[in-house]
C-alpha positions as CSV (number, residue, x, y, z in Angstrom):
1,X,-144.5,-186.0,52.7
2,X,-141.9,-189.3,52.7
3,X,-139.3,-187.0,50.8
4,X,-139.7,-184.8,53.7
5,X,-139.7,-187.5,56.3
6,X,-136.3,-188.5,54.6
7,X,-134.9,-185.5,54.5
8,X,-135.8,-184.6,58.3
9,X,-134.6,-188.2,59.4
10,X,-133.1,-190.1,57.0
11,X,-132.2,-193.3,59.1
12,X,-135.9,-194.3,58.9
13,X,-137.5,-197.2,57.7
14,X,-140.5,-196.8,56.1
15,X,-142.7,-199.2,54.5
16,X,-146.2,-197.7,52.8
17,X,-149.5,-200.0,53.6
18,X,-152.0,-198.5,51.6
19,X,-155.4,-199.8,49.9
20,X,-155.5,-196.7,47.6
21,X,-156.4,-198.2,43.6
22,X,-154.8,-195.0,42.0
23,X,-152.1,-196.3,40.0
24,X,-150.7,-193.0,39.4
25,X,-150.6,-192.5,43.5
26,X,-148.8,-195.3,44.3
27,X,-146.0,-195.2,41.5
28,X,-145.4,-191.5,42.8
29,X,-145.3,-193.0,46.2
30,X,-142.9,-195.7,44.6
31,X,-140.6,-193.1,43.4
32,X,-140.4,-191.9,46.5
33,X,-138.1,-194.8,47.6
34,X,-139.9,-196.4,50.9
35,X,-137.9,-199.3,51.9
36,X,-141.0,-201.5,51.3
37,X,-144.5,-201.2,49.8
38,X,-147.8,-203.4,50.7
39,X,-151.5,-202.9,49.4
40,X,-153.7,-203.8,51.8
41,X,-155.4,-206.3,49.3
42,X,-152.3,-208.9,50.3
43,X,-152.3,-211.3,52.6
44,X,-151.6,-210.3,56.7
45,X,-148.5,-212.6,56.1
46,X,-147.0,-210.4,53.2
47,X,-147.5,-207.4,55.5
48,X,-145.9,-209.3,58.8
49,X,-143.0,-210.0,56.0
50,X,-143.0,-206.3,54.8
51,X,-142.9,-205.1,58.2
52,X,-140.0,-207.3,59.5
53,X,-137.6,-207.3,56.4
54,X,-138.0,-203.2,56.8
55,X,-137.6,-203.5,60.5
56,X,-134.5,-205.2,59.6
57,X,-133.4,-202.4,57.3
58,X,-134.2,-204.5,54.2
59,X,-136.0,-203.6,51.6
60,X,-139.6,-205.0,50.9
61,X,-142.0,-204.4,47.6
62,X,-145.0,-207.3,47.6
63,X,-146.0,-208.6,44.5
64,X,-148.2,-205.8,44.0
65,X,-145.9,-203.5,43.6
66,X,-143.7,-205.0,41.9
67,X,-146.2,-205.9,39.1
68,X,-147.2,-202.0,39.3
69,X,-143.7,-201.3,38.6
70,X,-142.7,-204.3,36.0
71,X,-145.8,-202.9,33.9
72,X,-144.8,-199.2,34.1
73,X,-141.7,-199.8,32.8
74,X,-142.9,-201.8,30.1
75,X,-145.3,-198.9,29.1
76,X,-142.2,-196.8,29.4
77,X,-140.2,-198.5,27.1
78,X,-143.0,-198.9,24.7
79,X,-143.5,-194.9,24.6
80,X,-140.3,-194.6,23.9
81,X,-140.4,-197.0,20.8
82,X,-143.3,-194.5,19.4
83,X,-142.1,-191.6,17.2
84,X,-143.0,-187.9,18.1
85,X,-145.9,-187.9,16.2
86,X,-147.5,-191.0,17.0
87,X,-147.6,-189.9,20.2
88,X,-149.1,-186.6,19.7
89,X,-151.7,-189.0,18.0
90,X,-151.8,-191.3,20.5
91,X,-152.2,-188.5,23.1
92,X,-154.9,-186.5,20.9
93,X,-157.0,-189.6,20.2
94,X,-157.1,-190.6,23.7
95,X,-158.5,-186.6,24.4
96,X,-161.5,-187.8,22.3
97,X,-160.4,-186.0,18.8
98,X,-161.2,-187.5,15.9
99,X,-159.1,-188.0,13.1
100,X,-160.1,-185.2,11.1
101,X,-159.6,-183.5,14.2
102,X,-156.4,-184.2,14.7
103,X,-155.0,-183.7,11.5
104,X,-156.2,-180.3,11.4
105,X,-154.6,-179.7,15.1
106,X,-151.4,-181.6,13.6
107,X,-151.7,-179.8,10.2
108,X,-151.8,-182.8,8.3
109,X,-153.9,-185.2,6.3
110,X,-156.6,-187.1,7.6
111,X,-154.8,-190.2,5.6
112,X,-151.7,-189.2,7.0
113,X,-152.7,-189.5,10.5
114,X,-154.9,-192.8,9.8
115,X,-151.4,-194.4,9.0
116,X,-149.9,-192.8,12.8
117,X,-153.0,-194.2,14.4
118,X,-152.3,-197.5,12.5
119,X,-149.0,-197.7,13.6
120,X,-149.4,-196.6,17.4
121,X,-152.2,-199.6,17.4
122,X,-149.6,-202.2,15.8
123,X,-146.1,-201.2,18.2
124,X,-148.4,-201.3,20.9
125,X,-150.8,-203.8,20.2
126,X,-153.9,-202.5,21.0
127,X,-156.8,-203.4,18.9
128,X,-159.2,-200.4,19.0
129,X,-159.5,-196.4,19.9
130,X,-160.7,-197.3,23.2
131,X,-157.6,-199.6,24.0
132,X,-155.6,-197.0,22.7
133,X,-157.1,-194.1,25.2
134,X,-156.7,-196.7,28.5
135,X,-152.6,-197.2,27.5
136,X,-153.0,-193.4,27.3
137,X,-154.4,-192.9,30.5
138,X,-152.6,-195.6,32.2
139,X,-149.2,-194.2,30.9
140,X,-150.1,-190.5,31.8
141,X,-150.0,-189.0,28.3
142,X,-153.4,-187.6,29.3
143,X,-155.2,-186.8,32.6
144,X,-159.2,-188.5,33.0
């Protein structure tokens, strides 16, 4: 709908004030390039600020988005850092396979994908399958 609203008048300002929690939601609406962003948990003085600085045709993203988007380009970049594989691992272990499981999807040994899953937990530092299947989530390489 705000790529529409751009398209159909694109000398608007637009400034999204949401209290949605879904991560994935607001980054979409992030991409979307508002001229501002506030979550309604902030403070009625961030959202005066928003407000005026968009008025003003200045751009406006509270702390809260910001943060949103700092961290998802830090997942991003640590994706990136993953080979192929481990993230087929990392994306088949956060489905709930097991590792016999997914070596068999993966056609490989069980030891083989031990050492992906190993790896995946050390370049990302995450400490157990559980962390491993949140990052997932969190970064979109599965859907809950």
């Amino acid at each position: 709908m705000l790529l529409q609203m751009r398209k159909e008048a694109p000398d608007i300002h637009i400034l999204i004030y949401t209290g949605t929690t879904n991560r994935d939601l607001i980054l979409t609406a992030l991409d979307a390039m508002p001229q501002g962003f506030v979550h309604k948990s902030e403070s009625l003085v961030t959202l005066v600020q928003g407000i005026s600085l968009v008025a003003q045709n200045t751009s406006y993203f509270s702390p809260f988005a910001t943060s949103l988007r700092i961290q998802k380009h830090k997942e991003t970049q640590e994706i990136a850092q993953l080979l192929p594989r481990e993230r087929t691992v990392l994306r088949l272990i956060a489905q709930g396979n097991n590792l016999k499981e997914v070596a068999e999807q993966m056609s490989l040994s069980s030891k083989t994908i031990e050492s992906y899953r190993k790896s995946v937990m050390r370049k990302l530092n995450l400490k157990n399958v559980a962390a491993m299947t949140i990052y997932a989530v969190q970064c979109g390489l599965v859907q809950v």
